[in-house]
Structures are given as structure tokens and as C-alpha cells.
N, C-alpha and C positions, 0 to 999 in steps of 0.2 A: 678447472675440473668440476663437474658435477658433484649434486648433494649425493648421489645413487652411486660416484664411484668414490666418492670420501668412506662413504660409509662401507663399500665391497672391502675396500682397504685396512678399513679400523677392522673389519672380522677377520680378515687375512692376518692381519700381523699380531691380533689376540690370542691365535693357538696357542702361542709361544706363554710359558708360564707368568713369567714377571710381568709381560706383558698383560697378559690375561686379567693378572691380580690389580693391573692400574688402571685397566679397561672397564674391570665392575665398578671401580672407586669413582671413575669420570660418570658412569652412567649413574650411580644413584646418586652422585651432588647433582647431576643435572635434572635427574625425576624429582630431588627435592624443590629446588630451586623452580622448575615447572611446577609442584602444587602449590606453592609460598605465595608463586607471582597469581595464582586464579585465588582470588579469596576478594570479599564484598560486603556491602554491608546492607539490611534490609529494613525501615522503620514501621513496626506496629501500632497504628493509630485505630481508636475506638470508634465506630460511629456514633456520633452525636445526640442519637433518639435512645441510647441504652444505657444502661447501668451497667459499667463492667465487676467483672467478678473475678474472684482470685481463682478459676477455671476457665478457662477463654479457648473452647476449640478452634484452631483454625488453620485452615491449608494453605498453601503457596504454589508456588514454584518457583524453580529455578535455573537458569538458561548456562551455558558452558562453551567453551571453546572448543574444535575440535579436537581432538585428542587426549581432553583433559581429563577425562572422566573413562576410567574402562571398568569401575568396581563401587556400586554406591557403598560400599563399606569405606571410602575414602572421602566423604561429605560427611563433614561437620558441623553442626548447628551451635552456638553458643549466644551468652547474654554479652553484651559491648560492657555493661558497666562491672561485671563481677568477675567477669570471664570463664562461667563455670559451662559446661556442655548443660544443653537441654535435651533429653530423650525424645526421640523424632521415630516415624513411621513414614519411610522414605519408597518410593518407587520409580521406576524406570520413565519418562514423559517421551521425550521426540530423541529422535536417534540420528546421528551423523549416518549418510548411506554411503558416505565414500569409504571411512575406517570402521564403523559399528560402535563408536565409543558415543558415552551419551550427549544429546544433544542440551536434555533441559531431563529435570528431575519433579517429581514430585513429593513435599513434602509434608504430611498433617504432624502437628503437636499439640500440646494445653501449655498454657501459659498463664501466669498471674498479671491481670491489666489496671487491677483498682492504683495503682500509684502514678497511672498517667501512660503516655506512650513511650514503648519501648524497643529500643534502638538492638539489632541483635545481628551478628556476625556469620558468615561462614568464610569454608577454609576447604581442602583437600589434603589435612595430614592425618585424614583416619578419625576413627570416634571409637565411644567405648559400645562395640553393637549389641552385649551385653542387654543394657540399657535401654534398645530398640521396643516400642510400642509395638506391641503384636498385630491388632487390628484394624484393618482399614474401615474407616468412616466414608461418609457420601459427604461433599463441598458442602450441600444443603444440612447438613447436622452443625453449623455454624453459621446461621444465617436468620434470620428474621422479616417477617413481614412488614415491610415500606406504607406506613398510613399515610399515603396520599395519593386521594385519586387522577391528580395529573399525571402520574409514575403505575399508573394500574395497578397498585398495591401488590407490586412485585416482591418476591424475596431478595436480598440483599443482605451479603456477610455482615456480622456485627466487628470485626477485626478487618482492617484492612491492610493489606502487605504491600508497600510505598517502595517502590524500587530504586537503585541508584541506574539514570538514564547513561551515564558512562560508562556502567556495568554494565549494561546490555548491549550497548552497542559498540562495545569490545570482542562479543563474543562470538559475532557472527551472525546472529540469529537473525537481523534486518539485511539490507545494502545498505550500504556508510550511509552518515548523516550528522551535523553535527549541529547542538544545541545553542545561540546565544543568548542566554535571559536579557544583554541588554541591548538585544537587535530591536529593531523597529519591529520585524515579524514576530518577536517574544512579546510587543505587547497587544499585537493586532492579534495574535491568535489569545491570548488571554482575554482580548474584548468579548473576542466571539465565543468564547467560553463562556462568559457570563452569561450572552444573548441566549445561548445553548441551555442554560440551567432556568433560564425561564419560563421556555418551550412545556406548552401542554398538550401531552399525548393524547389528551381524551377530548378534546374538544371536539365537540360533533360541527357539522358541515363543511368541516376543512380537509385539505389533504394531506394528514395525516401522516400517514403511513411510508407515502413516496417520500418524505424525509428522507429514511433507508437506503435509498440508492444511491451509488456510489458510495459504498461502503464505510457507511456510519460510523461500522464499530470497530474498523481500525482507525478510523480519522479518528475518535475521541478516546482510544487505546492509548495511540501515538498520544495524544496532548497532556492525558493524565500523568501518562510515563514521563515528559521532560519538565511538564509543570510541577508535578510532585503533590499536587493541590487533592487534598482530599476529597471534597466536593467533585473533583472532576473524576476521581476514581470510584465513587458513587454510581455516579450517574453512566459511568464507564459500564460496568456490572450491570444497571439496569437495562441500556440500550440494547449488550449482550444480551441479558433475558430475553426482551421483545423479538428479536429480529431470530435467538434459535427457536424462542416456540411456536414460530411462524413455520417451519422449516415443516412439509411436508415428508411424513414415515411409512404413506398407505403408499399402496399399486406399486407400478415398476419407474424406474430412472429411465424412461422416455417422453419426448416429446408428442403430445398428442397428434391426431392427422388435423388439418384444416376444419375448422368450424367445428373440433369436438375438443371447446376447450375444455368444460366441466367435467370431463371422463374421470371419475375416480382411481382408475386403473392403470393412468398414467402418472407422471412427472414428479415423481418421487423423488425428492432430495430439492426439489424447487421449492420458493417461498410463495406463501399463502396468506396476503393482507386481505382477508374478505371484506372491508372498509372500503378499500382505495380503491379510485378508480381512474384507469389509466389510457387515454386516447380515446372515453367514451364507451371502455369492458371493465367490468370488475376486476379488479385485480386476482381473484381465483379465476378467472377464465385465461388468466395468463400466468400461472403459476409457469410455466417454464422459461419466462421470459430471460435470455439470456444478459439486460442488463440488470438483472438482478440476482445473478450469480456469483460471488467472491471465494476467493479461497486462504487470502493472506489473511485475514483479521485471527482465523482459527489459531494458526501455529503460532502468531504475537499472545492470544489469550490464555490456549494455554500453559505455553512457556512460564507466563508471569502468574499465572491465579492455579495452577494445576486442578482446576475444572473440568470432569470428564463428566458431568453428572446428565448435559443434554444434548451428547454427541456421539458419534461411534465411528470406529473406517469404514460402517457401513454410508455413514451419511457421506463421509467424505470419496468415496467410491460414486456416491450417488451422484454429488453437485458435480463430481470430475465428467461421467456419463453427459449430463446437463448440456457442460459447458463445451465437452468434443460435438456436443450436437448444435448449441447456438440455435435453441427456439425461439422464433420471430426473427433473425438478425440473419444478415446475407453469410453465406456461407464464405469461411475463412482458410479454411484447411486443403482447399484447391487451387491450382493457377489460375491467376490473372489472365487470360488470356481473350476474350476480347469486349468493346470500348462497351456495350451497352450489359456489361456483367455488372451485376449490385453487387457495392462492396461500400464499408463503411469502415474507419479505422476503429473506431468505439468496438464493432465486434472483435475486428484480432487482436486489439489493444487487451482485451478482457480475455477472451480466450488463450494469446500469448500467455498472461499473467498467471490463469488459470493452470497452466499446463505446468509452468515454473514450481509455484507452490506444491504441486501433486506431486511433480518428480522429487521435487527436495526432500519429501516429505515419506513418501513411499519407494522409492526407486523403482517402482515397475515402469517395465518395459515399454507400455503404449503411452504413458503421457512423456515419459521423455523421449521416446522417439516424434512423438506431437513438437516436444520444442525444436529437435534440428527439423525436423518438416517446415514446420512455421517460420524459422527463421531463412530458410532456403526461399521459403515462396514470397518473402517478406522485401530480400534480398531483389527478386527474379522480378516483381512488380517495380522496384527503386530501376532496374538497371533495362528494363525489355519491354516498358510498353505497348500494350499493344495498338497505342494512337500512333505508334512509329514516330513520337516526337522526342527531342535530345532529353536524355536524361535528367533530372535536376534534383535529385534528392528525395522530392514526394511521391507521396504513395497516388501518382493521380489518379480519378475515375471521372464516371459522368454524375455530375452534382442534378442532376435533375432525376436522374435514376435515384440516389442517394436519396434526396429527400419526399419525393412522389411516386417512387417506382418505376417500374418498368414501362409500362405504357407510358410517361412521360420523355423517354430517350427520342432526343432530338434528330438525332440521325449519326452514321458514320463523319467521322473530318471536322464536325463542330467544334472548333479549338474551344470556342466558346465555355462548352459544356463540363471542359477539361479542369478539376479543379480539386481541392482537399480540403480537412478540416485541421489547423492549427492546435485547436483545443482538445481533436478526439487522438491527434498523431500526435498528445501527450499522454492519452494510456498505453499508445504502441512504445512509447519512450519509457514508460513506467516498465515495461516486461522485459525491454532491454536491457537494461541498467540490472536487471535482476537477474536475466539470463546470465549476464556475463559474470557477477559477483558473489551470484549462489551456485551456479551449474557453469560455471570458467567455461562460457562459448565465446570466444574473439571473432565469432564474424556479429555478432550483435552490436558490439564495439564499430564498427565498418559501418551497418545499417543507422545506428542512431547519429552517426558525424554527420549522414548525407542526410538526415531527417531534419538533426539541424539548422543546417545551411538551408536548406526549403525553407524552414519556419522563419529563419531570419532574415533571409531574402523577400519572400516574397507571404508572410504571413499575418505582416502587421500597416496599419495603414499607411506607413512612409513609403512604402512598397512603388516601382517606377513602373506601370504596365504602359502596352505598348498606344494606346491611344492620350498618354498621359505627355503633356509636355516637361515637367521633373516629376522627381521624384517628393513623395507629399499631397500628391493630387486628392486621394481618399482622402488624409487628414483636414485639408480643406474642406470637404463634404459638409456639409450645414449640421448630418446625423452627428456626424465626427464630431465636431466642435459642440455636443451636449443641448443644440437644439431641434427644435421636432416631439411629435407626440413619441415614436418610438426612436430614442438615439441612441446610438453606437455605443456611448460612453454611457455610464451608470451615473456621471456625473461625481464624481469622490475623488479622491488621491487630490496628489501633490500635480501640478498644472502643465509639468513636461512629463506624467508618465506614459510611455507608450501604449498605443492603442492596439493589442492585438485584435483582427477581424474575425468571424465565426465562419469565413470563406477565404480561400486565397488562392493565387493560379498562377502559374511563370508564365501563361499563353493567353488568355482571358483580358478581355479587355478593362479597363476601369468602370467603364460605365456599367458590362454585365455583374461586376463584382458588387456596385452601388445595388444593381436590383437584386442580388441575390442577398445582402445585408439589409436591407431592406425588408425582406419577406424575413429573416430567421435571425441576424445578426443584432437584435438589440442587446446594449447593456456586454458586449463582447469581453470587454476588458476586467469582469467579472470572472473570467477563465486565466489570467494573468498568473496566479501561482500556479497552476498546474504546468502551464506551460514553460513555466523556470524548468520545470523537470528537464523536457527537450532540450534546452537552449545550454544546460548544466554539464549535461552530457555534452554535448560537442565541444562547450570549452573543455572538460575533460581529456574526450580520450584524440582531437584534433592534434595532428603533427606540425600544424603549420602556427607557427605564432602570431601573424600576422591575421590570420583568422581565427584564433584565440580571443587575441585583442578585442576584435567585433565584438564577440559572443558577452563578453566580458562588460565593455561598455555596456551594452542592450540590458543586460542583467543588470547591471548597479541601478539604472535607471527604471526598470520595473519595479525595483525597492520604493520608490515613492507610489504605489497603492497602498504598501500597508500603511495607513491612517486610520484612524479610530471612527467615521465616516465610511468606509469601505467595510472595516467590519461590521456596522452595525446594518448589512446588507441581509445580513444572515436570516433576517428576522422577516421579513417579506420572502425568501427564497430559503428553507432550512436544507434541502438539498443542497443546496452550497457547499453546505463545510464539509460533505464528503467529500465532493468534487475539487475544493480547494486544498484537502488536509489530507485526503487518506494517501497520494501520489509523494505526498513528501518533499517535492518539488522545493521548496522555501530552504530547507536545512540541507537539502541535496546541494544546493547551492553555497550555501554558507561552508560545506565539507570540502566541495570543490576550492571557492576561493582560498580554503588553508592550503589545498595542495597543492595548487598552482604558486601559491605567493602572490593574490591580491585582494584588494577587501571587499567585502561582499557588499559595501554598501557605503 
């Protein structure tokens, strides 16, 4: 019997009185017992540059399960050591759109900090609203100016709200994930954390700015959130600063035409590093550049810091506009349909992602009909080629289109030309994993098994192509084995960790894959946690155990990159630790292995 006809049944047979009378008794032990179990704890620690004071404005937030919340007169703030309620000024934050109850809260208080950090509770058994702070403050009325010019002397709260990472990601508000402080990747990503707090924003003739891409400021969201480390929630806040007052508010939320990139009139909601410069254009003459469009870092920020101070649904309407258009990036929202079309997985990986977060977030109509769009055409590319070759899981295209353009397509039949990216068909893994776990689509689940299998087949250099006499012929490669001016390997990790390539092909021969790694594929294995993402997912949602197993092995053994030598990669490359951390790929894994029943490592 269904949940839908248990419960037809429990209202049928409640008319009846006695009934009735044992039907309300079962429903409020159970409402009790549902606000008992959502309750957390949050710690308030002082920033280090300040004198705290026995008045300490400061705001929060706070994330919820679905259904947990239908009345903030049922959020209670309290101190952990006295247990006395604190009076709060609370407001609505992100909203459940499948039931309307809330998703995350916002809440500002005052509090007394002079006796050190303070540990403070909440609960959903009601407060005295009595009590309630009548007037709302701005995030910034709790904050202070950052004296140091590596950090552009940014504002930064003087209280910081220290989340519990179990708390949040019970609630929903991510796709699962799970933490281990004493993984190998718990101390890899705390190396880079350090390298990360080094990092000086202001130093002139560097490039700066492109840090940013691949979405900084949920990669170092995420890491402050499971590290707990003050320092990293610092600098968490700061990064946020940087990258929203970049966020362009003038003109309209279009893409400019060809050669009118400085139009002020256009690209509204796109970011605007006037610094950086990127493929030889300033980076404002690419403000709409579609890899520089994110959507997830917002809802993670402000879930946890309830920060509306330098955003609005206008912005988020605006970047949505942005990213349905994909300026600079081949169009994604169209069929596949034939061999010399530009397509690149980095855009639908980004655009997928895009669309997710927006529908979660808004429930309007066009970006989630954008996600069953995308995932259909996602789907119709895995399974209908238009080279007419057997299927194999990958999104193929023509790799010379891909990386030169159009005038460079080789011609129709060139099996040659037929190829993917490993590293980028882990952002298209990253939307899936989110389609399925925020917006329940099971054909996502379908798409990312056969993405998979691509990537594991035929994406890393053990790979068996067809002019190869075994399988290992790349790994032999001289780039492969960490010599050469530009090789394969970054040289780091542990000495059997697999070598994912920056090119891979089920049709392609080995020799064109050498030239093609060759021109773009150095340092590849630099892309190694992202690509856990893909590989996480197919040992997941795969029905077949024996190809579990695969996936499973491949992954324990990508476990030897993180080495204290691989993160300290970060520091020549600071794009990096987006592209390694913001995907989540590492703990996705570690989530997986609980739920299969093997070890992550």
C-alpha cells in the first residue's frame, strides 16, 4: 500500500469519534517528535582583529528540512550553556517550491561576546515571539573593515556563525555528501586551504582575478562549512565580497552582438573583473562570458550567513538570462544533430547546473522546463549520434571544432576527430547528480551511469584504443610517465595513481589522442577530483555489481592524489581549487562508498 492510500484511509476512518480523538493524539506526538528531531547547534566565534563587546550584532542563517518549517514563530534561538531563549529578529530566506514551507531562515540578534565563543542552540518548539526584535538591520551593521591590502580592505563580520556540516547536510540544502576529517582528502583539502589563505589578491601583473572561475565561492563555502576553521570562514566572506561586487547591475541581461563587447547596455548580471585578462580581451569586454556564470555558491551562502545585502531575484533572474544564453560557449539547449556542430561539455555542464539551481530556487517555469529540455538533449546526444557510430556513453563531438572552431572541422567520417573531455563531462556529472537529488529526474540517473562508463573506459590513460597492441599504451607515453617539457602528469601523488587524460575517444586512435594531449593535455591529472564526481555517480546509481566493482576500484585508487605535494599545486594554478572543490566530487565519493558498503579508500 502506498503512503497516499495509508493516509486516504487514516481520514476515512477518523470521522468516526473515538477515532477522531486518537487520530489528533497520533498527529501531535508525531508533529512533536518532527520538531524535537530538526534542532542544531551553531558556534559564535569573534574575529581576531576585534574587541568584542558585551553588544555583538549579528546575523545568520539557517537551513531546514523540507517540511520542517511552515511558521517562523516555531524557531527558537537559545544559549547551549544557560539554556535561556535569546530574542531574535527572524525572516523568511529560500523556500521549499515543492511544499512552500521554509527552506532556510534568516536570523539577526545582539549577543554578549566579551567571555569568549559562544556555543548556541536552536529547536522548532516555538519561542516567546513576545520577545521578538522589531527591526531589521543590513548584514553590513555587523561588520568591519579588513586592514589588509592583500584582502582589498573588504568588510568582513566581526562575529562569525560556525555551522555544524551534519546539520546542513541533513537538510537537504546540498546533494549528499559526506565529511571525513581523517581521509586523506581531509588533509589535502586543508593543505590547500592554507595555500588559499596565502593568496594575494592585489598583486599587480598576475592573474588575479581568473582565480574566480569555477566557482571559488562555493568551493571555499564548502570547505569552511566541513573544516569549521575560522580562518577559512574569513576568507569565505571575503571571496563572497570580491566576486558579488564584480557582478555587473547596469543595461539589460543580454549578451552583446559580436565585437560589441564594452556595450554598457548589455550583460547585466555578468561579472566584471576589469584586471583580468582573458585569451588576450579584458575581462570586461567578456563580461558575459558563460564560464563565468554560477548559480549554487548563492543558495549555499545564504542559507548559512542570511546575507541579502549585495543581491536581489533581480540579480538572480539576470545570471539565469546569462546562462540560458551561454555568451562565448557553443550553444547547449539545441540538438546534437550534426558531426561539425560546436559543442563542449563545460557549457552544458554549467548551463545544466545553472538551470537546477534556478528551478530549485524559483520554481518558474522556464528554467525548469530548461532542465527536462537539457536533460532530453543530453540523453538524445549519449544515444543518436550523429557520426552514426555505436553508442558508448559519451557525449562525442568533433574535438578539433571543440578546441579551434569551426574552420578547423576535418571533414564528415573522421573517426579520428570523434572525441570528449573527461574533465569537462565532470560538470555535466555535477548537474546530474543535482538534477536527480534536488528536482527527483531519474532520467539523469540513466545519463550519468553511461557518462560513467565513457569516462572509465576510455578516459584515462590505461585506455585500449584501437591502434594500441594492450591496454596501457598512453601510460607508457614518455608525457605519461612525468617526462617532457609539457607532461601529462603534474608529477605528485602516490606512483599508481591513475592518469585521467584532458582527451579521450572509444574511436580515435592512440597516436591522435598523444597529439591531441600533447597540444592541451598537460598536468591532466590535476582534474582527478572533479572527475570522482562522474565515476561516484555510476558506482552509485549502476544496477550491475560487477560494473560497480570497476568504478569502485578506479576510485580507491584516484585516492592517492590527495598528497600534501598535489595540493600544494594550487599555488602556481589558484583556479584550481574551484575546479577541484566546488564539484564536491571527493565527499561525493566518500557518501557513495557509505552507501554501497565499501571504503572510500
Amino acid at each position: 500500500m502506498t503512503t497516499q492510500a495509508i493516509w486516504r484511509n487514516l481520514i476515512a476512518i477518523s470521522q468516526r469519534p473515538i477515532v477522531y480523538a486518537l487520530f489528533i493524539i497520533v498527529m501531535l506526538v508525531y508533529t512533536s517528535v518532527q520538531a524535537k528531531s530538526v534542532a542544531g547547534e551553531i558556534k559564535l566565534v569573534s574575529d581576531p582583529d576585534i574587541t568584542p563587546t558585551e553588544r555583538e550584532f549579528v546575523v545568520f542563517g539557517i537551513p531546514f528540512p523540507k517540511g520542517a518549517v511552515t511558521s517562523l514563530a516555531q524557531v527558537k534561538i537559545y544559549d547551549k550553556r544557560s539554556g535561556r531563549e535569546i530574542p531574535i529578529h527572524i525572516e523568511p530566506g529560500w523556500t521549499w517550491q515543492a511544499d512552500g514551507s521554509l527552506r532556510s531562515a534568516r536570523i539577526q540578534m545582539m549577543v554578549d561576546m566579551t567571555r569568549g565563543d559562544r556555543q548556541i542552540g536552536f529547536d522548532l518548539l516555538g519561542r516567546d515571539t513576545n520577545a521578538d526584535i522589531p527591526a531589521r538591520r543590513p548584514f553590513a551593521a555587523g561588520t568591519f573593515v579588513i586592514r589588509d591590502a592583500k584582502r582589498l580592505f573588504y568588510p568582513i563580520p566581526r562575529i562569525y556563525a560556525i555551522h555544524d556540516w551534519e546539520y546542513v547536510a541533513s537538510t537537504g540544502l546540498m546533494v549528499p555528501f559526506l565529511w571525513d576529517p581523517k581521509s586523506s582528502y581531509a588533509a589535502f583539502l586543508n593543505r590547500q586551504a592554507d595555500r588559499i589563505l596565502e593568496f594575494d589578491w592585489s598583486e599587480a601583473g598576475k592573474d588575479v582575478d581568473r582565480a574566480w572561475q569555477y566557482d571559488r565561492v562555493k568551493a571555499i563555502w564548502l570547505t569552511a562549512l566541513v573544516t569549521g576553521r575560522q580562518e577559512l570562514y574569513r576568507e569565505a566572506h571575503l571571496t563572497y565580497q570580491h566576486w558579488q561586487r564584480h557582478i555587473r547591475t547596469t543595461g539589460r541581461p543580454i549578451q552583446p552582438r559580436w565585437g560589441d563587447w564594452t556595450n554598457p547596455s548589455v550583460c547585466r548580471g555578468g561579472i566584471q573583473f576589469p584586471r583580468t585578462k582573458v585569451e588576450g580581451l579584458k575581462q570586461h569586454e567578456r563580461v558575459c562570458d558563460g564560464k563565468f556564470i554560477y548559480q549554487g555558491y548563492l543558495k549555499l551562502y545564504y542559507a548559512l550567513t542570511g546575507d541579502d545585502d549585495l543581491w536581489t531575484q533581480e540579480i538572480i533572474r539576470d545570471t539565469a538570462s546569462l546562462a540560458l544564453h551561454q555568451s562565448w560557449q557553443y550553444a547547449t539547449d539545441i540538438p546534437y544533430r550534426r558531426e561539425n556542430q560546436g559543442y563542449t561539455e563545460r557549457a552544458a555542464g554549467y548551463a545544466l547546473q545553472a538551470m537546477v539551481h534556478i528551478c530549485e530556487l524559483t520554481g518558474a517555469p522556464l528554467p525548469c522546463g530548461q532542465v527536462d529540455l537539457r536533460l532530453q538533449l543530453l540523453r538524445e546526444h549519449q544515444l543518436n549520434n550523429p557520426d552514426g557510430l555505436k553508442p558508448d556513453g559519451c557525449l562525442r563531438h568533433s574535438w578539433l571544432v571543440h578546441e579551434a572552431g569551426k574552420d578547423a572541422f576535418p571533414g564528415y567520417g573522421v573517426q579520428d576527430d570523434r572525441a570528449f573531455s573527461p574533465w569537462m563531462s565532470a560538470l555535466v556529472a555535477q548537474g546530474l547528480w543535482a538534477a536527480y537529488f534536488l528536482l527527483d529526474k531519474p532520467l539523469a540517473a540513466e545519463i550519468l551511469v553511461d557518462l560513467a562508463r565513457c569516462t572509465q573506459r576510455h578516459g584515462f590513460s590505461d585506455a585500449l584504443y584501437q591502434d594500441a597492441d594492450y591496454a596501457g599504451a598512453l601510460y607508457d607515453h614518455p608525457q605519461a610517465q612525468r617526462r617532457g617539457p609539457h607532461a601529462w602528469s603534474s608529477r605528485c601523488g602516490q606512483p599508481k595513481t591513475p592518469l585521467p587524460t584532458y582527451v579521450g575517444s572509444s574511436v580515435a586512435k592512440a597516436s591522435t589522442i598523444v597529439t591531441f594531449q600533447n597540444s592541451d593535455g598537460w598536468f591532466s591529472d590535476l582534474h582527478i577530483p572533479d572527475i570522482m564526481m562522474t565515476l561516484a555517480g555510476g558506482a552509485y546509481f549502476t544496477p550491475d555489481a560487477a560494473e560497480r566493482a570497476v568504478f569502485v576500484k578506479r576510485l580507491q585508487t584516484m585516492v592517492g592524489f590527495f598528497t600534501p605535494d598535489c595540493a600544494d599545486k594550487v599555488v602556481k594554478t589558484p583556479r584550481m581549487f574551484g575546479w577541484q572543490n566546488s564539484g564536491n566530487g571527493p565527499m561525493t565519493w566518500q557518501w557513495v562508498a557509505r552507501q554501497i558498503g565499501v571504503k572510500a579508500e
